[in-house]
C-alpha positions in Angstrom: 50.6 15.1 3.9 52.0 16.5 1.0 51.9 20.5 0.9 50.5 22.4 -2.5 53.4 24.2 -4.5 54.1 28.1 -3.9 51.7 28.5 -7.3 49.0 26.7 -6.2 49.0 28.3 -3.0 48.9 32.1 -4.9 46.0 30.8 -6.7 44.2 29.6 -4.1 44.4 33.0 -2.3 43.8 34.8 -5.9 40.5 32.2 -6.0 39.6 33.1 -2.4 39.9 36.6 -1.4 39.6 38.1 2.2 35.6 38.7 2.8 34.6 36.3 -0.2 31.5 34.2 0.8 31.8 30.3 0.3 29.6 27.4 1.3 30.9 24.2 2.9 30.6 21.2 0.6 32.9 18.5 2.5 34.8 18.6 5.3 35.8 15.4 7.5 35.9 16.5 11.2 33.6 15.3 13.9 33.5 19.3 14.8 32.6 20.3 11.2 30.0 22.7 10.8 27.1 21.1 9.0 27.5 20.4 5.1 25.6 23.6 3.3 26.8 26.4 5.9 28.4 29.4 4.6 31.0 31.9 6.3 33.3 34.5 5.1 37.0 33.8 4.2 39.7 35.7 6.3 42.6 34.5 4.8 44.5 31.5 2.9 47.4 30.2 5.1 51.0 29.1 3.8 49.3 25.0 2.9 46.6 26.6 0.5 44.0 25.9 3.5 41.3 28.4 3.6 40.5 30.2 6.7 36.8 30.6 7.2 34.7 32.5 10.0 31.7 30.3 9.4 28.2 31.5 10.4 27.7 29.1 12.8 30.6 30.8 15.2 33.1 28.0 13.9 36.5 28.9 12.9 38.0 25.4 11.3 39.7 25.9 8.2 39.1 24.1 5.0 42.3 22.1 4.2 43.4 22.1 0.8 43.2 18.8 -1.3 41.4 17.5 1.9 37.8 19.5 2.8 36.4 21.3 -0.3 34.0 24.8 -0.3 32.5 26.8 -3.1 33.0 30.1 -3.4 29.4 32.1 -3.6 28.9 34.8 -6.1 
């Protein structure tokens, strides 16, 4: 796995604030919550993955260059 530079992580985190709503658009994990469900962000770790507290109760992150969400306005 290769791991996103220092930059791309800050933008990430810049992109994807704490309590910023997103919507799952991929994510390949047989626990996944389903494709369209939305959660709040609660952080960005050090590998650009975003932490989610999805609405569903699930707490999987989305890994960066991996899973992909879209933030909601």
């Amino acid at each position: 796995m290769n791991f996103p530079s220092r930059e791309t992580v800050k933008k990430v985190r810049e992109s994807y604030p704490v309590g910023c709503r997103v919507e799952l658009t991929c994510m390949d994990d047989p626990h996944a919550p389903v494709i369209g469900t939305q959660g709040t962000v609660y952080g960005v770790d050090d590998t650009g993955s975003i932490m989610v507290h999805w609405d569903n109760g699930s707490d999987l992150s989305v890994v960066y260059g991996e899973d992909s969400c879209k933030k909601l306005s």
